[in-house]
KOLTIDO-33164 format. One record per atom (N, C-alpha, C): x, y, z; residue number from 0; atom name; residue in three letters. Coordinates in nm, 3 decimals. Layout:
{{X; Y; Z}; NUM; 'CA'; 'ala'}
...
***
This chain:
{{-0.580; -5.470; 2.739}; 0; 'N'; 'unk'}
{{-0.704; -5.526; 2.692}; 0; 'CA'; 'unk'}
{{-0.710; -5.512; 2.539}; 0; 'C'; 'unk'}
{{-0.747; -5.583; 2.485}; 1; 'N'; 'unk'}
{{-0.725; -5.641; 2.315}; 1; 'CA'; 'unk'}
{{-0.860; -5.555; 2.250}; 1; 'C'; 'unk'}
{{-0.896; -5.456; 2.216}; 2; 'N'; 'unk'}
{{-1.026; -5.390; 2.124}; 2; 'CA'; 'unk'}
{{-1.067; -5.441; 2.027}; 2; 'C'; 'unk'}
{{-1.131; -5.394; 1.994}; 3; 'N'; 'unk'}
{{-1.186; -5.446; 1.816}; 3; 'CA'; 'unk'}
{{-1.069; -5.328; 1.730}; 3; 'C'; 'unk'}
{{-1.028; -5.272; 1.758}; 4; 'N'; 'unk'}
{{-0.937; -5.184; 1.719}; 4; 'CA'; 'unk'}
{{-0.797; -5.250; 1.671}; 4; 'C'; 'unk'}
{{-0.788; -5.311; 1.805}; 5; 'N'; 'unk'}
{{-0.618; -5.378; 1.825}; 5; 'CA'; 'unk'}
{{-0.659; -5.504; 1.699}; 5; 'C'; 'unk'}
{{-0.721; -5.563; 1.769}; 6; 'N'; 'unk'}
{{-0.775; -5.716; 1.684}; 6; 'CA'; 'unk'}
{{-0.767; -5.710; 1.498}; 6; 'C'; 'unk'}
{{-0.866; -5.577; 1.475}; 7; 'N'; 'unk'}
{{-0.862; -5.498; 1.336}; 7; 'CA'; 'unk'}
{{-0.702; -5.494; 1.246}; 7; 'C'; 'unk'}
{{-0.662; -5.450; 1.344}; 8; 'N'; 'unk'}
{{-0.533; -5.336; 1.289}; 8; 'CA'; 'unk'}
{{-0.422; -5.502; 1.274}; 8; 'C'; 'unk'}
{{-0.403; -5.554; 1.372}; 9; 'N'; 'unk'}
{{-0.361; -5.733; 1.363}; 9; 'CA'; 'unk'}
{{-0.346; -5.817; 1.254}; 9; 'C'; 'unk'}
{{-0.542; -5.816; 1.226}; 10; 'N'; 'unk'}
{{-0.585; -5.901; 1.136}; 10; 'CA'; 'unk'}
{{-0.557; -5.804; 1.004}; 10; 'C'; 'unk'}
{{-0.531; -5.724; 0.972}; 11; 'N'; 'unk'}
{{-0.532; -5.663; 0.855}; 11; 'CA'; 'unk'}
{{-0.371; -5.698; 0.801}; 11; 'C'; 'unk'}
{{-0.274; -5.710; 0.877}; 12; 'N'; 'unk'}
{{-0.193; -5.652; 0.892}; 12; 'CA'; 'unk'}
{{-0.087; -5.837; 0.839}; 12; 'C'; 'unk'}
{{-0.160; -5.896; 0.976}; 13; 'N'; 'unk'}
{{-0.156; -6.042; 0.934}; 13; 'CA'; 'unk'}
{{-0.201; -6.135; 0.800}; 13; 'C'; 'unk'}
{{-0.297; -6.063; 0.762}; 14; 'N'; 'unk'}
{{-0.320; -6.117; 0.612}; 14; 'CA'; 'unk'}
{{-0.243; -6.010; 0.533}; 14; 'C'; 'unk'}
{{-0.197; -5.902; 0.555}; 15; 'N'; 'unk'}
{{-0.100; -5.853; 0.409}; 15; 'CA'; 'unk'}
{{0.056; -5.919; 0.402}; 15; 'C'; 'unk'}
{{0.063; -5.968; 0.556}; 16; 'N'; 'unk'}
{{0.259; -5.954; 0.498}; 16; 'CA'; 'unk'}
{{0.258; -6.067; 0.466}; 16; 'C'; 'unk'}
{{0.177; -6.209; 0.444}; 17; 'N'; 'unk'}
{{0.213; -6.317; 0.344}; 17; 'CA'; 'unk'}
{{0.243; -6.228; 0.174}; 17; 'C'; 'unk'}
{{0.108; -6.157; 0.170}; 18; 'N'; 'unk'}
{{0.137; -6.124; 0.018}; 18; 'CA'; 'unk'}
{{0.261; -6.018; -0.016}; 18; 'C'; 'unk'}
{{0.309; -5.932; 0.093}; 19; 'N'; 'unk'}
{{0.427; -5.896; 0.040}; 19; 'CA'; 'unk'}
{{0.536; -5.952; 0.023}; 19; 'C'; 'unk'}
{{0.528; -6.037; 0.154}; 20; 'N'; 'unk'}
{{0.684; -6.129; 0.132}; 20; 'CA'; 'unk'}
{{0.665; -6.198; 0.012}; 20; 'C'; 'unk'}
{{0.603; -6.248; -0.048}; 21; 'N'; 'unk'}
{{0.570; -6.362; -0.135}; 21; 'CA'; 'unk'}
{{0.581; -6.245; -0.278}; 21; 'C'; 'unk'}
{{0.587; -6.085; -0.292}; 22; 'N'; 'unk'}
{{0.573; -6.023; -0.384}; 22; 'CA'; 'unk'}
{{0.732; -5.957; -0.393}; 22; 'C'; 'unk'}
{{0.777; -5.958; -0.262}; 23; 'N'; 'unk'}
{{0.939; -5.926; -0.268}; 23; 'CA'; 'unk'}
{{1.049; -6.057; -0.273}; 23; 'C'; 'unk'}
{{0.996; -6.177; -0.266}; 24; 'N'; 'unk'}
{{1.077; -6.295; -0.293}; 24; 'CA'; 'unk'}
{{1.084; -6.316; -0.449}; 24; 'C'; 'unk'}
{{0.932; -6.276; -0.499}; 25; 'N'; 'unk'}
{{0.948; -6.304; -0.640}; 25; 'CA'; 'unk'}
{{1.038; -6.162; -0.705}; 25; 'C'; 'unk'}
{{1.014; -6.086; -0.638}; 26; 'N'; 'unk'}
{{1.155; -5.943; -0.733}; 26; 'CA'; 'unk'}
{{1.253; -5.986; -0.715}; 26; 'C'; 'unk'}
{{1.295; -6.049; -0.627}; 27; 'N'; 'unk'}
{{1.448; -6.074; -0.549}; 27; 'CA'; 'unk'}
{{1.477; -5.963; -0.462}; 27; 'C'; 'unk'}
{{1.555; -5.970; -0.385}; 28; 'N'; 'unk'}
{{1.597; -5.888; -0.292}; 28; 'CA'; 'unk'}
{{1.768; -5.891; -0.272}; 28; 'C'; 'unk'}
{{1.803; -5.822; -0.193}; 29; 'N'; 'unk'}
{{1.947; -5.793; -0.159}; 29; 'CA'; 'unk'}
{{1.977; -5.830; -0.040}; 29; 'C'; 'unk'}
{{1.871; -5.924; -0.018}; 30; 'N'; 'unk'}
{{1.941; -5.984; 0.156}; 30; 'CA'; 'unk'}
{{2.030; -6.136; 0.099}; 30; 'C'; 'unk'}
{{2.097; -6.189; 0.222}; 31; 'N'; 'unk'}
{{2.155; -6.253; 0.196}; 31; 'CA'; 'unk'}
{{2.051; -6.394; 0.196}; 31; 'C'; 'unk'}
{{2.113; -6.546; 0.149}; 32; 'N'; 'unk'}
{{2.060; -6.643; 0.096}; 32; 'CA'; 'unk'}
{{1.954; -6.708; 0.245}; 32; 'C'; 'unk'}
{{2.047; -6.669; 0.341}; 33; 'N'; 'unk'}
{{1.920; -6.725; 0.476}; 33; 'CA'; 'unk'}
{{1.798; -6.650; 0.481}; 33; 'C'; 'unk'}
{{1.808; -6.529; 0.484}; 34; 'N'; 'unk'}
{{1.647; -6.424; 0.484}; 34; 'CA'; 'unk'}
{{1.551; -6.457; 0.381}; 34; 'C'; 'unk'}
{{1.659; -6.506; 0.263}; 35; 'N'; 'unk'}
{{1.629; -6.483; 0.105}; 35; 'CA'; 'unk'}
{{1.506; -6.664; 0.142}; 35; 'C'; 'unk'}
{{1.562; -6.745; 0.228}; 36; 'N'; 'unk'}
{{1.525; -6.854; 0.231}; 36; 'CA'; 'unk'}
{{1.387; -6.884; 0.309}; 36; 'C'; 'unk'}
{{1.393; -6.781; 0.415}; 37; 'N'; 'unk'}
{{1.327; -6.802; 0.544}; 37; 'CA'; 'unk'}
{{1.207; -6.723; 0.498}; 37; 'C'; 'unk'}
{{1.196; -6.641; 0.405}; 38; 'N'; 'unk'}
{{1.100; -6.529; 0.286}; 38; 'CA'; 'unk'}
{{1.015; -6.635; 0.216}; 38; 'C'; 'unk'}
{{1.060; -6.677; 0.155}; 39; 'N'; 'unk'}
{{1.049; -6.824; 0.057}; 39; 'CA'; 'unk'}
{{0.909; -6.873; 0.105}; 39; 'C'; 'unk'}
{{0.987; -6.923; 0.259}; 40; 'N'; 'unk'}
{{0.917; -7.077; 0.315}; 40; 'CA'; 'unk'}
{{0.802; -6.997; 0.432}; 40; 'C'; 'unk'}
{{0.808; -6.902; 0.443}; 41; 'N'; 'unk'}
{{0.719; -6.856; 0.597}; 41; 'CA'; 'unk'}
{{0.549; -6.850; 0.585}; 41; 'C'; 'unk'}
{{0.512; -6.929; 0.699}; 42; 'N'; 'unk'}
{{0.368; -6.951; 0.708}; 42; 'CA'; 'unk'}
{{0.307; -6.865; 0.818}; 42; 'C'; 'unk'}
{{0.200; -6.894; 0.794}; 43; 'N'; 'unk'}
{{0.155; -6.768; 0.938}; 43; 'CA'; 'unk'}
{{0.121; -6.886; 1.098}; 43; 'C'; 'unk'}
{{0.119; -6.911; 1.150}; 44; 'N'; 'unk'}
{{0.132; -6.976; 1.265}; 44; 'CA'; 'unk'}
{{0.006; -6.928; 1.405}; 44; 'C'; 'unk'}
{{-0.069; -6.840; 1.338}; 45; 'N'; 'unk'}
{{-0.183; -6.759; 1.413}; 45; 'CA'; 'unk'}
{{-0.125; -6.714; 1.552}; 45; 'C'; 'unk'}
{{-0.167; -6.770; 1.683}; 46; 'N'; 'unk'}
{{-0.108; -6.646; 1.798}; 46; 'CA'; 'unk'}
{{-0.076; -6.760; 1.893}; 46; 'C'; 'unk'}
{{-0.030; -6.845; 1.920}; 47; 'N'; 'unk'}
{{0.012; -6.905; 1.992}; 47; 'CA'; 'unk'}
{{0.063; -6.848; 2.127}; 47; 'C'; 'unk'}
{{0.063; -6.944; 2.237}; 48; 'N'; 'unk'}
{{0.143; -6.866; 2.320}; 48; 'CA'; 'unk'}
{{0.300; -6.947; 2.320}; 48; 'C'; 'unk'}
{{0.384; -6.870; 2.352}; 49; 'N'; 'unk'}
{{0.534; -6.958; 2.378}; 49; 'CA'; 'unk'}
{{0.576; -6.888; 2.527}; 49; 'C'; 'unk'}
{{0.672; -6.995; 2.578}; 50; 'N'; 'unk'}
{{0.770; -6.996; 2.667}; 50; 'CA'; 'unk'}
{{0.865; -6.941; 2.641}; 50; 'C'; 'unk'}
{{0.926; -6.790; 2.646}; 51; 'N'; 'unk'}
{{1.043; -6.742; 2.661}; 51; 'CA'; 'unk'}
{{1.140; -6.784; 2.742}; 51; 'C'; 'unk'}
{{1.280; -6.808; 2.679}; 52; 'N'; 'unk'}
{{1.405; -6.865; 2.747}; 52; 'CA'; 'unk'}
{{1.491; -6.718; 2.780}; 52; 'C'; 'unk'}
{{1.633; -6.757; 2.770}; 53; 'N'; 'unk'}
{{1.730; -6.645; 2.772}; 53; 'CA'; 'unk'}
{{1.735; -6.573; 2.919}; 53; 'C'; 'unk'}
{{1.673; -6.423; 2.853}; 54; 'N'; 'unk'}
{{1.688; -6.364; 2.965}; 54; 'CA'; 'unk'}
{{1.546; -6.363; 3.053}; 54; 'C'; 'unk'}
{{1.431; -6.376; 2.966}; 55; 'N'; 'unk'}
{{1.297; -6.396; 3.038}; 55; 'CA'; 'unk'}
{{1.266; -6.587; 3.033}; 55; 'C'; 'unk'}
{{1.332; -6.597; 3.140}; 56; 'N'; 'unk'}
{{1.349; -6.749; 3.177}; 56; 'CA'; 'unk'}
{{1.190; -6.781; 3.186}; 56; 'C'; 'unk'}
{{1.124; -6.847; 3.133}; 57; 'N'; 'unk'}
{{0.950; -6.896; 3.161}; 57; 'CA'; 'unk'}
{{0.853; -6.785; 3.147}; 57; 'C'; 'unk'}
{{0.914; -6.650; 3.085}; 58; 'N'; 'unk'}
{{0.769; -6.585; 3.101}; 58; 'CA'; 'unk'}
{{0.735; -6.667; 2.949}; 58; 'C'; 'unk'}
{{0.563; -6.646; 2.977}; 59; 'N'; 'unk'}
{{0.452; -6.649; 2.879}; 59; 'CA'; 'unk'}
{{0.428; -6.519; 2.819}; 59; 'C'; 'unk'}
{{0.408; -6.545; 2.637}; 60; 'N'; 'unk'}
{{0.391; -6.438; 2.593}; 60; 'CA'; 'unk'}
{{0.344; -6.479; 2.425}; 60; 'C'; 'unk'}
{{0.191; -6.407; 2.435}; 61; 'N'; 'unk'}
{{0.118; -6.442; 2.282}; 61; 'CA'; 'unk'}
{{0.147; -6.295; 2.228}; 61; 'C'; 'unk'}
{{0.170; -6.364; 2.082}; 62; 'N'; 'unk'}
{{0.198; -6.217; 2.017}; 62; 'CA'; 'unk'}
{{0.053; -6.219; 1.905}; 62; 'C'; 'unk'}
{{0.024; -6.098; 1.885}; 63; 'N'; 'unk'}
{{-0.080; -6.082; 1.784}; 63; 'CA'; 'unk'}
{{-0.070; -6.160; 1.644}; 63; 'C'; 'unk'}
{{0.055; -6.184; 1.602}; 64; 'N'; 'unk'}
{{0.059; -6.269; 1.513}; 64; 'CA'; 'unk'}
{{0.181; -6.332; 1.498}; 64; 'C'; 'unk'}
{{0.225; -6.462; 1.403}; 65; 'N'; 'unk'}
{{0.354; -6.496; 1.410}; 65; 'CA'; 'unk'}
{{0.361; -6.614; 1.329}; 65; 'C'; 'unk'}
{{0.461; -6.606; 1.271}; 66; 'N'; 'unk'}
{{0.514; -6.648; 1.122}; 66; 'CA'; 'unk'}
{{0.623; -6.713; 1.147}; 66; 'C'; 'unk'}
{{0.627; -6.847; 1.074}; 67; 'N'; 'unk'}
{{0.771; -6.919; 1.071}; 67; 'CA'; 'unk'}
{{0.757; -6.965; 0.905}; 67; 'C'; 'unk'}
{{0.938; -7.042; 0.905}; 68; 'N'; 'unk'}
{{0.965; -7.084; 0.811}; 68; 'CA'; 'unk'}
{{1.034; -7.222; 0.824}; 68; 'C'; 'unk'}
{{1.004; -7.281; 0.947}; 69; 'N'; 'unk'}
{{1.054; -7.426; 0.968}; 69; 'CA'; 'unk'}
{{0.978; -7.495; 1.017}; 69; 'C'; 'unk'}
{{0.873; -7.589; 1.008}; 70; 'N'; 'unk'}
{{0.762; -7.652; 1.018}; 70; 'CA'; 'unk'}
{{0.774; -7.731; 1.200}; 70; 'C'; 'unk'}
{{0.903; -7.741; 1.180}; 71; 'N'; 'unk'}
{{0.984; -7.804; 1.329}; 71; 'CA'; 'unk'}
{{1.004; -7.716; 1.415}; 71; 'C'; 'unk'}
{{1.059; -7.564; 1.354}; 72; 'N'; 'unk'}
{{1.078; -7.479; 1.445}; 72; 'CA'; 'unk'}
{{0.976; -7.431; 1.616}; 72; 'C'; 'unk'}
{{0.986; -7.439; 1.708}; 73; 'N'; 'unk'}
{{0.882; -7.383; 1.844}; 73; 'CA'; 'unk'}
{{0.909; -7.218; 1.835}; 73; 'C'; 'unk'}
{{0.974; -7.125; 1.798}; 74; 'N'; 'unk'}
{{0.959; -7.030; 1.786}; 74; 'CA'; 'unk'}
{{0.932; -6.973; 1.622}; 74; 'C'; 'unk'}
{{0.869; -6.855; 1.637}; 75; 'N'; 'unk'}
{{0.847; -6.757; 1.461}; 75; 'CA'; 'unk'}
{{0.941; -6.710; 1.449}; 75; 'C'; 'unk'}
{{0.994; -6.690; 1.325}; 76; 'N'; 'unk'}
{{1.089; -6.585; 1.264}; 76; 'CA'; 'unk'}
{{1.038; -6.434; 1.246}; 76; 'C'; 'unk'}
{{0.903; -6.463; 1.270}; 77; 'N'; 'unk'}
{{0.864; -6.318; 1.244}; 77; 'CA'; 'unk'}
{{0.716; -6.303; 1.382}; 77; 'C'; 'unk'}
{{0.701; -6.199; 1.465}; 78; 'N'; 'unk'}
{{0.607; -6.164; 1.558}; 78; 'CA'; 'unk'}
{{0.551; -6.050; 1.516}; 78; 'C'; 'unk'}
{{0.415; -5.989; 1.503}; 79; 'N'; 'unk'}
{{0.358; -5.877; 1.503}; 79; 'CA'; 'unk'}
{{0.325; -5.859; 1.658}; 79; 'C'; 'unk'}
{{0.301; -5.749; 1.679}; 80; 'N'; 'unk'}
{{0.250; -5.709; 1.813}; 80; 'CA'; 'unk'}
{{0.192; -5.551; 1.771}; 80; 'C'; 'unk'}
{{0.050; -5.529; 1.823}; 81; 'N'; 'unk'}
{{0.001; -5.398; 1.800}; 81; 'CA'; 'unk'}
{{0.027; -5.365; 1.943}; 81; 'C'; 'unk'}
{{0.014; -5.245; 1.927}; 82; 'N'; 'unk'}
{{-0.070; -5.157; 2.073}; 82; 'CA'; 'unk'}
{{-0.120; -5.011; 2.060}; 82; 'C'; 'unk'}
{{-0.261; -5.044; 2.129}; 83; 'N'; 'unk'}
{{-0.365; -4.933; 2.100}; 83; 'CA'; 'unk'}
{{-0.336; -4.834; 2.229}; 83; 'C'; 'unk'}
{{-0.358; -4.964; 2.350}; 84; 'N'; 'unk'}
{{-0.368; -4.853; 2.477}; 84; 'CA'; 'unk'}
{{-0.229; -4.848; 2.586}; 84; 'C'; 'unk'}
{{-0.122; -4.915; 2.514}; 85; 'N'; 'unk'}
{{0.006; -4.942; 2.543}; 85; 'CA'; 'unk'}
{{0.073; -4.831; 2.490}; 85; 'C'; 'unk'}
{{0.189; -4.789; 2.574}; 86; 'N'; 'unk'}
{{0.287; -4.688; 2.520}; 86; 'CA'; 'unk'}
{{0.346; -4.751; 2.386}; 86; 'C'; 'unk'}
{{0.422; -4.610; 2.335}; 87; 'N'; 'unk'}
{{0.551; -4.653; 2.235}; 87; 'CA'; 'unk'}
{{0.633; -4.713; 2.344}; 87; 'C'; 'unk'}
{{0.677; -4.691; 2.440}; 88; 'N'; 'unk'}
{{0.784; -4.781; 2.521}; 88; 'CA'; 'unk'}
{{0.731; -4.906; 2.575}; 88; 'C'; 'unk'}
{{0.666; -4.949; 2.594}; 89; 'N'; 'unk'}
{{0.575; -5.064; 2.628}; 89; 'CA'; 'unk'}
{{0.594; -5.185; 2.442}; 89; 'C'; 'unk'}
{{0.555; -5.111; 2.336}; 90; 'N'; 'unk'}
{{0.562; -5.179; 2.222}; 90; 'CA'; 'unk'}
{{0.737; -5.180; 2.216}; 90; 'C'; 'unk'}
{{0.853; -5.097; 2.222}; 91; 'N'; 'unk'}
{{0.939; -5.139; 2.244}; 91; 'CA'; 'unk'}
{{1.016; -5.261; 2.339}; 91; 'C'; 'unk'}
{{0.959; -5.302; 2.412}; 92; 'N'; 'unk'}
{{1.009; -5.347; 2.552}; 92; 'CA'; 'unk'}
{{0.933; -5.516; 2.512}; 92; 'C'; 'unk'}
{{0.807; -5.518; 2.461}; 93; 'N'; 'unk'}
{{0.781; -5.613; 2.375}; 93; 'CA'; 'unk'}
{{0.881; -5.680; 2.262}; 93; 'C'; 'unk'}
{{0.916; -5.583; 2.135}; 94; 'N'; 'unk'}
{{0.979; -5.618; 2.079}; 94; 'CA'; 'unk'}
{{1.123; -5.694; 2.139}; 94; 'C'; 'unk'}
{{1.181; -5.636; 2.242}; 95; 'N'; 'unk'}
{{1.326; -5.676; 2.289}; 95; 'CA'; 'unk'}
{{1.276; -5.822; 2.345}; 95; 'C'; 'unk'}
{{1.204; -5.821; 2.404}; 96; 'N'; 'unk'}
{{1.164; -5.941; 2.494}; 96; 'CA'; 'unk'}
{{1.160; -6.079; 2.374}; 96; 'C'; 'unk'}
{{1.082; -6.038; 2.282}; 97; 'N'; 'unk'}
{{1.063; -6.132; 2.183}; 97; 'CA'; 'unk'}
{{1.176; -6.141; 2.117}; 97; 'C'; 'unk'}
{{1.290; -6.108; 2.093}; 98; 'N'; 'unk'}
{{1.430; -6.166; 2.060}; 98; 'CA'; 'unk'}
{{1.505; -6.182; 2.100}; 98; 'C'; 'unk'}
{{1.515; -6.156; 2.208}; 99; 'N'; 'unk'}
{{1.626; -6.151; 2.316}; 99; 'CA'; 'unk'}
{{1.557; -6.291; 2.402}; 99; 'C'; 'unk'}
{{1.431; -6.342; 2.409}; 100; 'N'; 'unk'}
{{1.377; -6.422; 2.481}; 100; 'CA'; 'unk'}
{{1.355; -6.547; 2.416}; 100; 'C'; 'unk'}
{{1.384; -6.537; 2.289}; 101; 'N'; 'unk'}
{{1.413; -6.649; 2.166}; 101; 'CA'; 'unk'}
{{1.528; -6.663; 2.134}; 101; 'C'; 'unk'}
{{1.637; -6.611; 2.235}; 102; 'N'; 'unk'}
{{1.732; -6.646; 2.164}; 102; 'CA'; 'unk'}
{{1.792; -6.597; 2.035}; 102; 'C'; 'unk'}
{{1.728; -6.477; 1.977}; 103; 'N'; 'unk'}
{{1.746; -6.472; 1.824}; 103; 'CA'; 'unk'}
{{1.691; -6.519; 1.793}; 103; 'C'; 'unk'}
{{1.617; -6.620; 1.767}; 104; 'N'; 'unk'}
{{1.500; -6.697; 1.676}; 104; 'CA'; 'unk'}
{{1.385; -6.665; 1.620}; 104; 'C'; 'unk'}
{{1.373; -6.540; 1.705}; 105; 'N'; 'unk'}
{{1.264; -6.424; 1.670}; 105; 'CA'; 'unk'}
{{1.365; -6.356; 1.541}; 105; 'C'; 'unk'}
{{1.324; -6.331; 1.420}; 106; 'N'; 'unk'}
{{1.451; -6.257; 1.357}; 106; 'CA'; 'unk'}
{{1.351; -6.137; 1.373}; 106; 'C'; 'unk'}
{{1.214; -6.089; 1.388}; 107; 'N'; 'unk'}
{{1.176; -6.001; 1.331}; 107; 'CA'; 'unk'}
{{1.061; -5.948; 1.398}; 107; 'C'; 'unk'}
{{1.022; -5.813; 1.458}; 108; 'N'; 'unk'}
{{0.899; -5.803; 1.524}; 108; 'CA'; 'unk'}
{{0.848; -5.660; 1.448}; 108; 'C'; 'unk'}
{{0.763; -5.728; 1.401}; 109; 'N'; 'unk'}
{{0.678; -5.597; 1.332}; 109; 'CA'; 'unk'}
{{0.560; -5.498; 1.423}; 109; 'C'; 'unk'}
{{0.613; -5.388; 1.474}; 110; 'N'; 'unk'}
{{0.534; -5.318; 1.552}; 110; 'CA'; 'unk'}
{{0.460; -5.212; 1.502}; 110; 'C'; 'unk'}
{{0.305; -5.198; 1.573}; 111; 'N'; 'unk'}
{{0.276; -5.129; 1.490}; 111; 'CA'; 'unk'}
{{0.180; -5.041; 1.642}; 111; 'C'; 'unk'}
{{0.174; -4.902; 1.634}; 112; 'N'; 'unk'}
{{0.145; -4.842; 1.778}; 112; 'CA'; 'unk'}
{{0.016; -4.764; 1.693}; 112; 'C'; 'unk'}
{{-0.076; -4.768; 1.729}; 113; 'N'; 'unk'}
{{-0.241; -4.731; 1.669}; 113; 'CA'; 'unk'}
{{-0.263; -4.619; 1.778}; 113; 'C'; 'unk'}
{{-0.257; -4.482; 1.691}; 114; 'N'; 'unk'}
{{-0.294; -4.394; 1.825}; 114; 'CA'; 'unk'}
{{-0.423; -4.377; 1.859}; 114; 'C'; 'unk'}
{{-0.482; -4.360; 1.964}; 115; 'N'; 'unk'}
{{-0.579; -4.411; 2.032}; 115; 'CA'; 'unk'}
{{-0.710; -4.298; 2.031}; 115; 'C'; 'unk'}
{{-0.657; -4.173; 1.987}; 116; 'N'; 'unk'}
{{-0.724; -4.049; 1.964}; 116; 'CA'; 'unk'}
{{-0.840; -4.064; 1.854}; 116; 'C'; 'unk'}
{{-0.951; -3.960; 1.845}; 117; 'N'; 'unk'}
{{-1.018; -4.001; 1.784}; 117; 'CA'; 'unk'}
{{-1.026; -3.952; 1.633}; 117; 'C'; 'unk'}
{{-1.102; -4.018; 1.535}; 118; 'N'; 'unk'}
{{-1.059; -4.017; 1.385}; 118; 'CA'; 'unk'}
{{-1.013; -3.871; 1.331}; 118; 'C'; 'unk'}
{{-0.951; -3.900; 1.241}; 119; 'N'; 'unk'}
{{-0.874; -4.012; 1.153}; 119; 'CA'; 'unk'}
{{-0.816; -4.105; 1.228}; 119; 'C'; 'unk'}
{{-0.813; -4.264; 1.223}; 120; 'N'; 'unk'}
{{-0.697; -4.365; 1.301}; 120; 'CA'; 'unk'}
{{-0.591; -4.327; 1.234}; 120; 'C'; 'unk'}
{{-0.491; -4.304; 1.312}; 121; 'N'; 'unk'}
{{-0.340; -4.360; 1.240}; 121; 'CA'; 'unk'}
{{-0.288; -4.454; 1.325}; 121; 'C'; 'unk'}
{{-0.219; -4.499; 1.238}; 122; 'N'; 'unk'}
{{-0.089; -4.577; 1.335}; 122; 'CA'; 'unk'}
{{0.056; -4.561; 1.244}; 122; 'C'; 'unk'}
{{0.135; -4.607; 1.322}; 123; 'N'; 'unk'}
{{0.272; -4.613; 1.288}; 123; 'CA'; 'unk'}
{{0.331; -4.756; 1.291}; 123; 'C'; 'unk'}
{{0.472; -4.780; 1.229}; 124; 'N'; 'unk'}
{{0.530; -4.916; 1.186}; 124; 'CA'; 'unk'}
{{0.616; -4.883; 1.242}; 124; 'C'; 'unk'}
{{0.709; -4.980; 1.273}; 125; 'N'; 'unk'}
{{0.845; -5.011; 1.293}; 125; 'CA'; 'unk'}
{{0.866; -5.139; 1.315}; 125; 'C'; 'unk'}
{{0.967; -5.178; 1.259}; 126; 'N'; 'unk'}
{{1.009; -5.337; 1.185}; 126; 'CA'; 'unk'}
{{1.185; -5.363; 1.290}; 126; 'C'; 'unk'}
{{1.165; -5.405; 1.381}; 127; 'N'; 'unk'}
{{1.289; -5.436; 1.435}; 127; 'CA'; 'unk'}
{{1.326; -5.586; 1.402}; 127; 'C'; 'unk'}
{{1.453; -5.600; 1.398}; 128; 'N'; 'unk'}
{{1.520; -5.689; 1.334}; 128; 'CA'; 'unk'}
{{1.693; -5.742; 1.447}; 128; 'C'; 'unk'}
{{1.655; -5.841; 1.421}; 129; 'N'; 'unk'}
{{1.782; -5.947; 1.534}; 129; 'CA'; 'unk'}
{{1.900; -5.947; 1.444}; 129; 'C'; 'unk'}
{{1.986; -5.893; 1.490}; 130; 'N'; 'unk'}
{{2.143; -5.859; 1.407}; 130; 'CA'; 'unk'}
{{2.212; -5.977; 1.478}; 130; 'C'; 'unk'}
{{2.227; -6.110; 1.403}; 131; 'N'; 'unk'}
{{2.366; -6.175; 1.483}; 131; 'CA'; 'unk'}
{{2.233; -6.296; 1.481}; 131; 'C'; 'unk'}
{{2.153; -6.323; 1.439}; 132; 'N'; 'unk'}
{{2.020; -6.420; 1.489}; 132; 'CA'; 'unk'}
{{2.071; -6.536; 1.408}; 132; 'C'; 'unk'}
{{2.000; -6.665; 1.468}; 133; 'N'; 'unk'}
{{1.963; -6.778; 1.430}; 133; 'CA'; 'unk'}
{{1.881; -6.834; 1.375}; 133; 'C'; 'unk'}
{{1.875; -6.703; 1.249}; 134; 'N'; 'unk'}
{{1.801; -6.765; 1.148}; 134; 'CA'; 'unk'}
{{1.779; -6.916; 1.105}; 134; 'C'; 'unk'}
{{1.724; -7.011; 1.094}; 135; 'N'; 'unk'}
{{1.713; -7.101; 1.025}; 135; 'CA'; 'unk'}
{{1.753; -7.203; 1.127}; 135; 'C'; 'unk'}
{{1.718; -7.183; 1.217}; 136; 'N'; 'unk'}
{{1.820; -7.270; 1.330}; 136; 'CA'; 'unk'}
{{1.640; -7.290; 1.410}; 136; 'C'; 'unk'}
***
């Protein structure tokens, strides 16, 4: 179930990484010319739902947020997914699904696990990334 918590932590999260990517494209970076490209061009795409292929043949699955860089493309290069009342293994098992279920086309799932205890909120990041992906494809 989606909180004002989950929704919060999403939307915050979804309006910063335009401005970083757009603040680490202009430093330059040390990735190679496809990342360097797909950085460039990426829009935010709000939450759509998509059809996973591969190994999750037809499941349905909206991610909290999601970003491309090919106007043609049906999948994001980039997925956020929070979780408030979901395990860390549950936000893992997400992430795999979303690249492994794109084919690679997912290059990138930004996870972020909001512990659920009461204040201070924290949460935690982790940025998994498709080694071998179809970037730009």
């Amino acid at each position: 179930m989606k909180t004002h918590i989950h929704e919060a932590t999403a939307s915050y999260f979804g309006h910063e990484i335009p401005l970083t990517l757009s603040s680490n494209e202009s430093r330059g970076t040390e990735n190679d010319a496809a990342t360097i490209e797909t950085i460039k061009n990426i829009r935010p795409m709000g939450t759509p739902t998509f059809a996973l292929v591969a190994i999750h043949e037809g499941e349905m699955s909206e991610p909290d947020g999601a970003y491309k860089s090919d106007a043609e493309a049906y999948y994001p290069n980039l997925v956020i997914e929070v979780a408030y009342s979901e395990t860390l293994d549950h936000l893992r098992g997400k992430a795999r699904r979303w690249v492994r279920g794109s084919d690679g086309i997912v290059r990138w799932v930004l996870g972020i696990k909001v512990d659920p205890a009461p204040a201070p909120l924290r949460a935690k990041a982790w940025l998994w990334e498709a080694i071998g992906s179809k970037a730009g494809s």
